[in-house]
RODO-2510 file (C-alpha; in nm, 4 decimals, decimal comma):
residues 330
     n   res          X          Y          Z
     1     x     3,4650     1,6353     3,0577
     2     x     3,2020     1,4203     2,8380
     3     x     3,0374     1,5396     2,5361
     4     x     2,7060     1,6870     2,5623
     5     x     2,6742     1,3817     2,2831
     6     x     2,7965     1,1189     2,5794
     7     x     2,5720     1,2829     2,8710
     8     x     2,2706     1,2436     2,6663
     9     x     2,3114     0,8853     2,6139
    10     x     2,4394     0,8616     2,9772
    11     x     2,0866     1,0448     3,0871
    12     x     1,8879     0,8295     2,8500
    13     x     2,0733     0,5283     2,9636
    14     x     1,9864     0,6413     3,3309
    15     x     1,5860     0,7573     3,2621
    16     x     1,5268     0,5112     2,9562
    17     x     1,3325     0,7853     2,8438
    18     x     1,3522     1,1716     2,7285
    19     x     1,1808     1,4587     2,5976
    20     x     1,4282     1,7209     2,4358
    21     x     1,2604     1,9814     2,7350
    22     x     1,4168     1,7473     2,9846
    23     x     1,7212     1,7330     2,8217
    24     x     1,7534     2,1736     2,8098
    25     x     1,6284     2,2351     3,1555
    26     x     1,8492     1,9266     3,2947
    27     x     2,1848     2,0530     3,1202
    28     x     2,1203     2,3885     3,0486
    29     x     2,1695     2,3920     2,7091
    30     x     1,9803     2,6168     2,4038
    31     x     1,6770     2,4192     2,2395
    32     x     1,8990     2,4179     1,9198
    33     x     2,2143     2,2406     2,0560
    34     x     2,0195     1,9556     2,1860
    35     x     1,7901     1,8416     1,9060
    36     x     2,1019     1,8962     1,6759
    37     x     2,2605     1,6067     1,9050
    38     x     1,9263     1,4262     1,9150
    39     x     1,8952     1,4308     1,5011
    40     x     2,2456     1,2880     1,4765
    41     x     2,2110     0,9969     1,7458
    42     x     1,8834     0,9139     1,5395
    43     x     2,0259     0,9113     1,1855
    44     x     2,3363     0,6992     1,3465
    45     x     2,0592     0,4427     1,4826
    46     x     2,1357     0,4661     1,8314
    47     x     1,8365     0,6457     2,0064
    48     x     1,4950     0,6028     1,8289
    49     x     1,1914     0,8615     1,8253
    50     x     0,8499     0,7700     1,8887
    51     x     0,5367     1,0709     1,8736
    52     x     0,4829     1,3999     1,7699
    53     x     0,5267     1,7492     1,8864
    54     x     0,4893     1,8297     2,1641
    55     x     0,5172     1,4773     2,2977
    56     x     0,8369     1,3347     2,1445
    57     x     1,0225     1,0579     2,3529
    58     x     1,3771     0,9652     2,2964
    59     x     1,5059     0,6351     2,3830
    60     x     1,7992     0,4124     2,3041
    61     x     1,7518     0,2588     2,0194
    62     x     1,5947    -0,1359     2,0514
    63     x     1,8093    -0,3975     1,9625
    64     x     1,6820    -0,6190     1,6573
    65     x     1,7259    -0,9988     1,7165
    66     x     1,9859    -1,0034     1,4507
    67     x     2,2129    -0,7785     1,2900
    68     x     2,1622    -0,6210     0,9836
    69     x     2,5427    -0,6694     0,8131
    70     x     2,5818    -0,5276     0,4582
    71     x     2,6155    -0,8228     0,1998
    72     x     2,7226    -0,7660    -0,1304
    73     x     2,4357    -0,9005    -0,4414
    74     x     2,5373    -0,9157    -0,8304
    75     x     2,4398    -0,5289    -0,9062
    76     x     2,1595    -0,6864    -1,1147
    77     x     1,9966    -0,8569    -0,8481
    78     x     2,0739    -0,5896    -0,6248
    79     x     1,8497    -0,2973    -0,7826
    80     x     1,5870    -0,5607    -0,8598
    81     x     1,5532    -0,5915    -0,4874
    82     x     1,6217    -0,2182    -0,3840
    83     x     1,3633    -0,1015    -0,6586
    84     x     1,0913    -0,3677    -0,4952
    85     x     1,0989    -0,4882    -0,1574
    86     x     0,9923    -0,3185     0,1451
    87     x     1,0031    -0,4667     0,5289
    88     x     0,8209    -0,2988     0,8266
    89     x     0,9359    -0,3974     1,1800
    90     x     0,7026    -0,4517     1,4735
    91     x     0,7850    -0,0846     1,5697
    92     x     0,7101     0,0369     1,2551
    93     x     1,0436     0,0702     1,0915
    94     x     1,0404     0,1412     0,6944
    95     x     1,3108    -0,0819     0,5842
    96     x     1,3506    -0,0780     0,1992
    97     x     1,5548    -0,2497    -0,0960
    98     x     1,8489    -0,4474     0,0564
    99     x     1,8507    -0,3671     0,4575
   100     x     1,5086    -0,4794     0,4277
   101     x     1,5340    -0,8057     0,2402
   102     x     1,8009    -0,8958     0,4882
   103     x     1,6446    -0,8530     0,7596
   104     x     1,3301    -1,0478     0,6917
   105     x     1,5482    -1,3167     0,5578
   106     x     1,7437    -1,3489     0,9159
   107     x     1,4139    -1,2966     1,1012
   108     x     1,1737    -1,5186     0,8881
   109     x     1,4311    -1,7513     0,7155
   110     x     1,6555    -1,8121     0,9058
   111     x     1,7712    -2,1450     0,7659
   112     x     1,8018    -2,0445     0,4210
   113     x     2,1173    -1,8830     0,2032
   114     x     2,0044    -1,4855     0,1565
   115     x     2,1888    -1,5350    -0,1860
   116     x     1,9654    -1,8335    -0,2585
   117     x     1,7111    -1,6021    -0,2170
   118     x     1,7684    -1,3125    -0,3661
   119     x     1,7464    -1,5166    -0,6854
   120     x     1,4174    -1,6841    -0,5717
   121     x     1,3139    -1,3414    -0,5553
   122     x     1,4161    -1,2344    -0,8902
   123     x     1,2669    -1,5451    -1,0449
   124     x     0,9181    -1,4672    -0,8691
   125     x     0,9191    -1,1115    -1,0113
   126     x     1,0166    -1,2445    -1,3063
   127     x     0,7144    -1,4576    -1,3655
   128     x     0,4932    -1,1677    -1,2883
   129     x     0,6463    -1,0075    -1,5714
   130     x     0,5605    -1,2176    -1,8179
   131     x     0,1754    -1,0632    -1,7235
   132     x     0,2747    -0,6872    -1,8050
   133     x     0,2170    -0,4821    -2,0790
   134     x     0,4677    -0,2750    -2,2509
   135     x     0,3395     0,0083    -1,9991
   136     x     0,4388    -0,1982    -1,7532
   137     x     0,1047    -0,2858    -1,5861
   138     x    -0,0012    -0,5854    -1,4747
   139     x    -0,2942    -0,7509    -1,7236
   140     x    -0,5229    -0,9725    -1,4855
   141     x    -0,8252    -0,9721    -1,7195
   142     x    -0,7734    -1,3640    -1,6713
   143     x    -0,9643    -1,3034    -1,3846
   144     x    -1,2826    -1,2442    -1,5537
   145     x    -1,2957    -1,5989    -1,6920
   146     x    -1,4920    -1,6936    -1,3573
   147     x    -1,7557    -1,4702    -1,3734
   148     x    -2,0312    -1,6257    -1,6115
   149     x    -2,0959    -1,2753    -1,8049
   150     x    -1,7725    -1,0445    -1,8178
   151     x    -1,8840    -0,6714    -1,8043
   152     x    -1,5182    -0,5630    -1,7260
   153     x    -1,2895    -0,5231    -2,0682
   154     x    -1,0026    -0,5264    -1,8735
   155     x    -0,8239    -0,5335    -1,5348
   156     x    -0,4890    -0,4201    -1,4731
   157     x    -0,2610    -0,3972    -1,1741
   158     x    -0,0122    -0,1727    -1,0649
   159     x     0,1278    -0,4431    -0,8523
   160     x     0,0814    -0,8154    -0,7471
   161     x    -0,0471    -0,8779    -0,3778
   162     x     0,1824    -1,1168    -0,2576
   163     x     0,4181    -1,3395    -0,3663
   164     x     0,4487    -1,7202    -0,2541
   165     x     0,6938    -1,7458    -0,0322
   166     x     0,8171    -1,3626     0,0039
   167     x     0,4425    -1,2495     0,0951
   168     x     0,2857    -0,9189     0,0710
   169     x     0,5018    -0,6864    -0,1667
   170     x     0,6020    -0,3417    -0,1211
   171     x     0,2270    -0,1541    -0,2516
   172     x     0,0336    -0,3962    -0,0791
   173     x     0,2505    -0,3101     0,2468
   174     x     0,2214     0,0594     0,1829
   175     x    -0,1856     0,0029     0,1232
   176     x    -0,2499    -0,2012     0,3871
   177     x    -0,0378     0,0244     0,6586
   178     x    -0,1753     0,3537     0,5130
   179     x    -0,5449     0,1830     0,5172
   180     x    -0,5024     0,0570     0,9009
   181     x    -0,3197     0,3601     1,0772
   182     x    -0,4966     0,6243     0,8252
   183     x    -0,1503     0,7613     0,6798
   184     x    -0,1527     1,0946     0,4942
   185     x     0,2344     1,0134     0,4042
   186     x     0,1259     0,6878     0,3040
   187     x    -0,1470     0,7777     0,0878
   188     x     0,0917     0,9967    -0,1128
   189     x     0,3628     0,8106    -0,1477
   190     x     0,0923     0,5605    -0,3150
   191     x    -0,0876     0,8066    -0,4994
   192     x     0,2740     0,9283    -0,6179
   193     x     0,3140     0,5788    -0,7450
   194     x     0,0240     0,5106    -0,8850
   195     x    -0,0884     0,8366    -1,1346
   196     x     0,1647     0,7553    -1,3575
   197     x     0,0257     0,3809    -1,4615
   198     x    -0,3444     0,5588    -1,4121
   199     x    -0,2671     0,8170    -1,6681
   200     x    -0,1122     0,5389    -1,9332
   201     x    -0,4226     0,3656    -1,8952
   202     x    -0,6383     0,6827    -1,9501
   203     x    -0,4326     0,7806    -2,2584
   204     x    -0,4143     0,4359    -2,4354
   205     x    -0,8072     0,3785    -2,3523
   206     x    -0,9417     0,7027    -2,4112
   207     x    -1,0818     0,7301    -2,1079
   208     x    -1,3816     0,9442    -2,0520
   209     x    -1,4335     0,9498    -1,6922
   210     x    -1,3260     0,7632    -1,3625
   211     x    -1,5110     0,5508    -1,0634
   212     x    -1,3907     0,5543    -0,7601
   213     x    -1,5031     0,1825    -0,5704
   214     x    -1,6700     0,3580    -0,2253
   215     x    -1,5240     0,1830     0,1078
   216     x    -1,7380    -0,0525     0,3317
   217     x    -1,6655     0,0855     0,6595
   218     x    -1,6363     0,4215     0,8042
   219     x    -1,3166     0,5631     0,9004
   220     x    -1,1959     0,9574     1,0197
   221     x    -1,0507     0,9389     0,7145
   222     x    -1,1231     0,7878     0,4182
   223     x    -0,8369     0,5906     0,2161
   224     x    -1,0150     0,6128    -0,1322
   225     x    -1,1442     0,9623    -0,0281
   226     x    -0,8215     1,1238     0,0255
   227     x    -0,6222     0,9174    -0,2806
   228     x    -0,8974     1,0378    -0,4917
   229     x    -0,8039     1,3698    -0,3843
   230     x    -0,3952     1,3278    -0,4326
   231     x    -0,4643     1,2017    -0,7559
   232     x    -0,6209     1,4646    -0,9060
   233     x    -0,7713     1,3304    -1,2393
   234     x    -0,8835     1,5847    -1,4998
   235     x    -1,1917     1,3929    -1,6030
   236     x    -1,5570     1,3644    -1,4611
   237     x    -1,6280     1,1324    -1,2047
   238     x    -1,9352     0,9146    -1,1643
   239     x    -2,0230     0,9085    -0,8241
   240     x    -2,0794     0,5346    -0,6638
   241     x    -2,1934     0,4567    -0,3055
   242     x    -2,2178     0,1643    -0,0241
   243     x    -2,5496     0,1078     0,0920
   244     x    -2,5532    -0,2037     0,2674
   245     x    -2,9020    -0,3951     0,2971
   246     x    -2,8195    -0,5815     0,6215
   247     x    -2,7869    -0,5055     0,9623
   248     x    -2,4450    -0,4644     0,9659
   249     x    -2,2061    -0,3488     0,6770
   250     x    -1,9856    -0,6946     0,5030
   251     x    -1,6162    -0,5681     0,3798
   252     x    -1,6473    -0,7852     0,0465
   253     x    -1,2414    -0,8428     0,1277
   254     x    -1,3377    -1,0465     0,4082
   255     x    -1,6182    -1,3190     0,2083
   256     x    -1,4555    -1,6796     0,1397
   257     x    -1,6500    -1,7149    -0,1559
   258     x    -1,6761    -1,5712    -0,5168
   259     x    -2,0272    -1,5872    -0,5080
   260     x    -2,0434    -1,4388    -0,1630
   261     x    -1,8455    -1,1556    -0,2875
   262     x    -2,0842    -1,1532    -0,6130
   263     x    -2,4051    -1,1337    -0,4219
   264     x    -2,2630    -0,8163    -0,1784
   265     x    -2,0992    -0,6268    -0,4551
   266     x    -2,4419    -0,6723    -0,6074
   267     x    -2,6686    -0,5288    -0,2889
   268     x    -2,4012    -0,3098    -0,1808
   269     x    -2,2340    -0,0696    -0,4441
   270     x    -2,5159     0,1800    -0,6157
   271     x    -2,4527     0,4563    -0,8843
   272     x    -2,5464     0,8073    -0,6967
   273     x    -2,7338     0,9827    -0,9516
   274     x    -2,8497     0,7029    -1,2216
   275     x    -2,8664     1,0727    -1,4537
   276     x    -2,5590     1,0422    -1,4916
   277     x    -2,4136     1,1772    -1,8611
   278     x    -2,3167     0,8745    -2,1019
   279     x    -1,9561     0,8112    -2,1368
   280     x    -1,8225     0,5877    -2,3987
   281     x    -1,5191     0,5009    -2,1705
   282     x    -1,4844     0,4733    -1,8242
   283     x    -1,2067     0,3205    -1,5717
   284     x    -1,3391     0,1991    -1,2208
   285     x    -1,0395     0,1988    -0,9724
   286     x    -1,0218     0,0652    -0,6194
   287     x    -0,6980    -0,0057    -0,4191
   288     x    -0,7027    -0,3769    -0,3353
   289     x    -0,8939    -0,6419    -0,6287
   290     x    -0,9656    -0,9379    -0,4857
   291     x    -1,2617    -1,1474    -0,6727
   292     x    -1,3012    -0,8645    -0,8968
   293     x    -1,6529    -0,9122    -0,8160
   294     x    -1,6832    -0,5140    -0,7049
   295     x    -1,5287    -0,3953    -1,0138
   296     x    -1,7541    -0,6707    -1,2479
   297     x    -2,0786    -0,5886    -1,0639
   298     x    -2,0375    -0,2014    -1,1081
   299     x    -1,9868    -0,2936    -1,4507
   300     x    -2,2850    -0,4397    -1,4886
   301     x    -2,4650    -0,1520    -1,3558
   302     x    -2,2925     0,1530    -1,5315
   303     x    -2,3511    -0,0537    -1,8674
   304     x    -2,7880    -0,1509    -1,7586
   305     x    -2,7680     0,2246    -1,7292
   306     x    -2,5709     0,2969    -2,0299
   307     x    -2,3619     0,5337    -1,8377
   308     x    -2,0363     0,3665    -1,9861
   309     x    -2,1668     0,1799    -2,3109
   310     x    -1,8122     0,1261    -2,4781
   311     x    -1,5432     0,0043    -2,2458
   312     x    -1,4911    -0,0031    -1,8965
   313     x    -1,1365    -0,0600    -1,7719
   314     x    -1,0736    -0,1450    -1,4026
   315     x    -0,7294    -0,0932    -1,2128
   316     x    -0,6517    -0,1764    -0,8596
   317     x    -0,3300    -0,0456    -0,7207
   318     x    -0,2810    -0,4412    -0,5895
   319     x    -0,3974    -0,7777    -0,6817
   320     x    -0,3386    -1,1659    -0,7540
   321     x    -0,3667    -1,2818    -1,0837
   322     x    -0,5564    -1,6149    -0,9783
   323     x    -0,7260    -1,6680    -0,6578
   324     x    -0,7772    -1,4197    -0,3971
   325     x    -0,6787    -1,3898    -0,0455
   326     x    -0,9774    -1,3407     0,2318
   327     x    -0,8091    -0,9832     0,3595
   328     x    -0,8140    -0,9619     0,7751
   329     x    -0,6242    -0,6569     0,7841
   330     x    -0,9005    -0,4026     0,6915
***
């Protein structure tokens, strides 16, 4: 007689779909046995699970165009990769550290050596590194150079956008994806991330109170809303807010130019309540720094108003240290 493991698949196999209900009516088994069989063929990759109770399919597991084979790395190289790189399949698969660098190098470089790679990878880390402080974030005040006044002391990064070559890295992945599908899980796991390198900041500038940059377009929920929320700053918060002057509302990410992005930070982001108390330091963060234009031009205002009149420290959970990409995926 099969396994109850074997008539599943066989049933699956047969329906190319099923919910665990089908499955207990159809063999008569308890609730219990069934999902206990359903977790295992899951973890062992061979049926996948797509919804949420109480509509949860099970099917047999996709094939990928190539395998995924384990390949041994110099340990070095190896937690270099597992601590940073993160791949996402077309149906949504998390696929981090190793499994995940060798399976975008099979699917998108298919030509090249995946140990020629790895240390192409390495070295591209490696010259981000030589941009970090000794708190390990990532100093882009650079940036400021192309704005003719600076208001902004200094901009830091948790992480760099993208890479040349490798592309988006693993924060901007998690942003992006937690932005676009509206993520609670996501939004932790980046707020998680991120308090630590927030906090450094807070405690090396003396920070006296945080900005939040407001998003341009409405959403059920809010990304900056709810990672304001998971990280949970001790310090008052001035409030800021979009107000767009147009007919329709601009996501600065999606301008070409700096001065485009100049001109709608400028009309676009307005301190709430210009009564605001005076703070001698304050640290403006947003989750994606392109231009830095939104971070410069609040700036500018907090400091006409002399809401911040000694420093004011910006940090974006992602950014590129020169140039900026025109972001589709808002």
């Amino acid at each position: 007689m099969s396994s109850t493991r074997d008539r599943i698949l066989e049933y699956i196999e047969q329906n190319h779909q099923a919910r665990p209900h089908d499955l207990v009516n159809y063999f008569g088994l308890s609730n219990m046995a069934i999902h206990k069989q359903l977790r295992k063929l899951v973890l062992e990759d061979i049926l996948e699970k797509a919804g949420k109770p109480p509509l949860v399919f099970y099917t047999l597991s996709s094939k990928l165009p190539v395998e995924i084979e384990k390949l041994k790395f110099p340990q070095e190289l190896e937690e270099i990769i597992n601590a940073n790189f993160l791949s996402i399949t077309p149906v949504g698969n998390l696929l981090y550290g190793t499994k995940g660098f060798i399976y975008w190098a099979k699917i998108y470089q298919k030509n090249k050596q995946i140990g020629l790679l790895v240390k192409e990878y390495a070295k591209a880390l490696k010259n981000i590194d030589k941009h970090k402080t000794k708190e390990g974030l990532i100093d882009a005040s650079s940036k400021l150079s192309d704005f003719p006044v600076k208001y902004v002391d200094k901009l830091f990064y948790q992480a760099i956008y993208s890479l040349p070559l490798f592309g988006r890295t693993k924060l901007a992945k998690l942003v992006m994806y937690a932005k676009q599908i509206e993520d609670k899980n996501l939004i932790d796991k980046i707020a998680i991330l991120g308090k630590p390198y927030i906090e450094k900041i807070i405690k090396t500038y003396s920070i006296n109170a945080v900005c939040f940059i407001p998003p341009t377009l409405p959403r059920k929920l809010q990304f900056m809303d709810e990672l304001e929320s998971r990280l949970n700053l001790s310090l008052p918060k001035v409030d800021l807010v979009k107000a767009g002057s147009g007919d329709i509302l601009i996501p600065q990410k999606t301008l070409s130019s700096l001065n485009e992005r100049v001109i709608n930070a400028q009309s676009s982001i307005f301190i709430k309540n210009i009564k605001e108390p005076s703070f001698a330091n304050i640290l403006l963060i947003d989750d994606v720094a392109g231009s830095g234009a939104s971070f410069n031009e609040t700036a500018k205002k907090l400091k006409a108003l002399k809401i911040g009149f000694k420093k004011i420290i910006a940090f974006a959970f992602v950014g590129n240290i020169k140039g900026y990409d025109v972001i589709r995926q808002i």
